[in-house]
C-alpha positions, -999 to +999 in steps of 0.1 A: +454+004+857+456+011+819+429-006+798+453-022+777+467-042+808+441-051+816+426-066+781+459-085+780+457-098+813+423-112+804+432-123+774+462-147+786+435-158+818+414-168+791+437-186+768+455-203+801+418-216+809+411-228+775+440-253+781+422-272+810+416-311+808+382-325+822+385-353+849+359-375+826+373-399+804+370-392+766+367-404+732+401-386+710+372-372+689+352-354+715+386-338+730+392-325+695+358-312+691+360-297+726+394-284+720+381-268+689+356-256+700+370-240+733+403-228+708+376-204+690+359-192+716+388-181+736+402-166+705+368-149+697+368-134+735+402-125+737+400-106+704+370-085+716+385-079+747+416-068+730+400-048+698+376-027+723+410-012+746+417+009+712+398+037+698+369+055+709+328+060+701+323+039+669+364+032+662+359+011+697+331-008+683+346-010+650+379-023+668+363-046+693+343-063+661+373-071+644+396-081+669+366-106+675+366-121+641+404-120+640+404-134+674+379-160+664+396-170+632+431-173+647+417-193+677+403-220+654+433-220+631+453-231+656+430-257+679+414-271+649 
C-alpha cells in the first residue's frame, strides 16, 4: 500500500477519534478545553503523519516538521 494512503487513512482515524464524547458528565468549560485541546493534537498528529509521506532524507524531516505545525495550528483554529 502507498505511503500516502496510508498517512491519510490515519489521519481521518485520527480526526474521527478526536470527535468522541466521554460517558462522564461535564462542565461546558471543561468539554471546550478538552475539545481544544484534543482539536490540536489531532491536527498536530495528523500533520506529521501527512508531512513525513513526502520527500526523502532531510526533505522528509523538513516536511513532517511542518505539516506538524501546520497541522497543529489548523487543529486549534478550528476546535478552539
Amino acid at each position: 500500500m502507498n505511503r500516502k494512503a496510508i498517512a491519510a487513512a490515519a489521519a481521518v482515524a485520527l480526526l474521527a477519534a478526536g470527535c468522541q464524547s466521554s460517558q462522564k458528565p461535564e462542565t461546558q468549560e471543561q468539554k471546550s478545553e478538552m475539545g481544544c485541546f484534543a482539536g490540536t493534537l489531532t491536527g498536530t498528529v495528523a500533520g506529521g503523519l501527512i508531512g513525513s509521506a513526502f520527500g526523502g532524507g532531510w526533505g522528509r524531516a523538513a516536511a513532517a516538521g511542518v505539516g506538524t505545525i501546520a497541522g497543529g495550528v489548523i487543529g486549534h483554529k478550528l476546535s478552539c
